[in-house]
C-alpha positions, -999 to 999 in steps of 0.1 A, spaced: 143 -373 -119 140 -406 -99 139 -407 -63 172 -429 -68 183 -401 -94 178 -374 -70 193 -386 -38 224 -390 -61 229 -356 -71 222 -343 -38 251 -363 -25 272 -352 -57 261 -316 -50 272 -323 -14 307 -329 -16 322 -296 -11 302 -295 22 317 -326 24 354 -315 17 351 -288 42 331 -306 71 359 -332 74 383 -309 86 362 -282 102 341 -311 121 369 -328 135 383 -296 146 356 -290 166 353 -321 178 391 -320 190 387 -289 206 355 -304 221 375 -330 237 407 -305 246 382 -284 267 372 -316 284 337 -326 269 325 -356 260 319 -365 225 280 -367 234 282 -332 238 293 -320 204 265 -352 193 238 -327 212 252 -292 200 254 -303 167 217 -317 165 204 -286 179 224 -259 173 243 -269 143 257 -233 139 298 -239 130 308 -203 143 289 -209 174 294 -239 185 334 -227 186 328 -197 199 308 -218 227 335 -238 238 355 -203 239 325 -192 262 319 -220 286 353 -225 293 359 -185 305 321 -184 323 307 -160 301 269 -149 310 238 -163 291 235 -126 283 267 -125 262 266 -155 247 228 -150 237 240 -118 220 270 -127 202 249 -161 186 227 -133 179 248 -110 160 267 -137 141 237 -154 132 222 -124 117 238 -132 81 213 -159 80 182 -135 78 198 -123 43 206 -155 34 168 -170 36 157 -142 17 171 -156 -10 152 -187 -5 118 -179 10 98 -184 -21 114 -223 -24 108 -228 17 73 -219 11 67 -241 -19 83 -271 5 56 -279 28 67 -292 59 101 -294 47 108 -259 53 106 -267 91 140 -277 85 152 -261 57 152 -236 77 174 -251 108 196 -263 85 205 -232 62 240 -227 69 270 -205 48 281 -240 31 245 -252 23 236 -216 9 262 -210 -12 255 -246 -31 216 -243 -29 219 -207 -51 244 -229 -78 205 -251 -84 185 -221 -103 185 -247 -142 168 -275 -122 132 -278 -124 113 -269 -94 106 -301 -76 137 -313 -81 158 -284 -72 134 -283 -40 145 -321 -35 175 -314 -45 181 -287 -17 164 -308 8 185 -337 3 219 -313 4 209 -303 39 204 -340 53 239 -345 38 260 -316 50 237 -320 86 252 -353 88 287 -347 78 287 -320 100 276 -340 131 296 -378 124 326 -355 117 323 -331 150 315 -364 170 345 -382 152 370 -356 162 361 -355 198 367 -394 200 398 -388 181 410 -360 203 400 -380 238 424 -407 224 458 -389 201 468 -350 205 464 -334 172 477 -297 162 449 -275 151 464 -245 138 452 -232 103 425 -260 99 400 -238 94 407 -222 62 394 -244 44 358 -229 53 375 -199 33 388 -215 1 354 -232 -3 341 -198 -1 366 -185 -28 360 -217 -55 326 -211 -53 329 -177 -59 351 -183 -88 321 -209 -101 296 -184 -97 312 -156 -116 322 -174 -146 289 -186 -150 269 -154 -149 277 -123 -174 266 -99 -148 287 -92 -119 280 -57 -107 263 -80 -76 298 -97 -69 314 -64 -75 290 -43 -47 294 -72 -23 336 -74 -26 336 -41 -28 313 -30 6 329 -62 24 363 -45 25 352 -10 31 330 -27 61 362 -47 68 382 -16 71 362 4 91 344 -18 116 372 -46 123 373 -87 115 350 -90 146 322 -64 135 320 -60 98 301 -90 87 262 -70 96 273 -34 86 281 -54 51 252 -70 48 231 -44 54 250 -17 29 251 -44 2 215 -53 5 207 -16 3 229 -11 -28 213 -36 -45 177 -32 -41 183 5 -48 201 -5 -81 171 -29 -89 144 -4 -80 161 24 -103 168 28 -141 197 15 -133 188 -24 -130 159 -19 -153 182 -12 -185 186 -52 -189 144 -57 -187 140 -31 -213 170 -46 -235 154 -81 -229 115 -65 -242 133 -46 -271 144 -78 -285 117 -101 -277 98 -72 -303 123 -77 -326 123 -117 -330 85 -112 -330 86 -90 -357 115 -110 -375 93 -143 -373 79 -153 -406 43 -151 -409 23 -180 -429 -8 -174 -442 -35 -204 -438 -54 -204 -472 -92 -225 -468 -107 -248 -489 -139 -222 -499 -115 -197 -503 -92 -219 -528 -128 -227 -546 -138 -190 -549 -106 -179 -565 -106 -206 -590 -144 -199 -597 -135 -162 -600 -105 -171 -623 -123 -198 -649 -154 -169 -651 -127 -141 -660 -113 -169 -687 -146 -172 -700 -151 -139 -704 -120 -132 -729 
C-alpha cells in the first residue's frame, strides 16, 4: 500500500475507536470540569497518561484525597490487563523500530481489540497500519476529553449510562471475531473463566484472577495433545495433497535420441 493508501485504512480501521471516544471522551471531560478542572488538565492527563479507567478513577481520587500510595496501586492493578495484552503483540513492537516507544504508550482495550482484527495484512503494512490506529484513537481520545471539559465549564449535561458504549464495542467486536474464526475453544475459556472470576471475586477484583486463569488454560491446552490435534491434522493433509499432486516426467533430448536409436536398430533386426 501507498503511504496515502495506508493512512486511509488506519482512519477506516479507526472508527469504532472513534464511535466510542466521542462519548466516553466527553464524559470525561464533563466530569473533568464538574470536579472543577480546567480543560488543560484533562489536555495533560490525556497526553501522558492516556489510561480511560484511570484517568476517571483519578478524578474519583483527587477529589476524596486519596494517598499516592492508593492511587499508585489501584493504576497498578487495573493496568495489569495490559501485560497480557502486549503479549500478543511483542513480536510486531519489536519489528517496529522506534515505533514501539509508543506503541507501547498507546496500547489500550480499544486499540488492542482492532490491532488483533489486522493478522491478512502484510507485515509492513499491518505494522503501519497499527501505528497509524494508535495516532488516531490517541487523538480522538484527547480532542474529545478536552472538548467535553469546555462543554461542561459552559452547559450542564447528564452523564448517566454514557459509558456503555465502551461495552457494546467490546460485544460487536467479539461478535466479528467469532464469526470469522472456526475455532472458538479460546473465546469459550475466556467467557467462560470471566464469569466464574466474576462470581467469585466481585466487579472490582475479577479482571487479574481472569486473566491469569485464562492465560494458564490456554497455554496448557497449546502445550498438550490437546492444541496439537489441529498441527497434526494440518501435516496429515499437506502429505496427502503432496501425494495427490501429479508428477510429470521431463524426458531429454539424448534420451529421446537413444530410444529412437534403440527402436529403428530392433526394426532392423526383424
Amino acid at each position: 500500500m501507498t503511504k496515502k493508501q495506508l493512512i486511509r485504512h488506519s482512519f477506516i480501521k479507526s472508527l469504532p475507536v472513534l464511535c466510542s471516544y466521542l462519548f466516553l471522551g466527553m464524559a470525561y471531560g464533563m466530569m473533568m470540569a464538574e470536579a472543577g478542572y480546567q480543560w488543560y488538565y484533562s489536555l495533560f492527563s490525556c497526553l501522558f497518561l492516556y489510561s480511560g479507567t484511570c484517568q476517571f478513577l483519578l478524578i474519583t481520587f483527587f477529589s476524596s484525597g486519596a494517598s499516592l500510595l492508593t492511587v499508585a496501586l489501584t493504576v497498578l492493578l487495573v493496568n495489569s490487563r495490559q501485560s497480557f495484552y502486549s503479549l500478543t503483540f511483542l513480536k510486531d513492537f519489536n519489528a517496529m523500530g522506534k515505533r514501539k516507544l509508543y506503541m507501547i504508550h498507546s496500547m489500550t482495550d480499544e486499540t488492542y481489540a482492532v490491532n488483533t482484527t489486522l493478522d491478512y495484512m502484510p507485515e509492513d503494512d499491518k505494522h503501519s497500519t497499527m501505528f497509524g490506529v494508535a495516532l488516531f484513537s490517541h487523538f480522538y481520545w484527547t480532542f474529545f476529553s478536552v472538548l467535553g471539559s469546555v462543554i461542561g465549564q459552559l452547559l450542564p449535561f447528564q452523564l448517566e449510562g454514557v459509558d456503555f458504549c465502551m461495552t457494546a464495542l467490546f460485544v460487536i467486536i467479539f461478535i466479528d471475531k467469532w464469526e470469522q474464526t472456526d475455532k472458538h475453544s479460546p473465546a469459550l475459556i475466556g467467557l467462560g473463566v470471566g464469569v466464574l472470576c466474576l462470581l467469585i471475586f466481585g466487579q472490582n477484583s475479577f479482571m487479574l484472577p481472569a486473566l491469569l486463569l485464562s492465560t494458564a488454560l490456554l497455554l496448557l491446552i497449546t502445550n498438550t495433545n490437546f492444541g496439537k490435534k489441529d498441527k497434526d491434522a494440518e501435516d496429515e493433509n499437506t502429505e496427502n495433497k503432496t501425494d495427490d499432486k501429479k508428477i510429470e516426467v521431463v524426458t531429454s533430448p539424448e534420451d529421446i535420441i537413444n530410444d529412437t536409436d534403440t527402436g529403428a536398430k530392433e526394426e532392423h533386426k526383424i
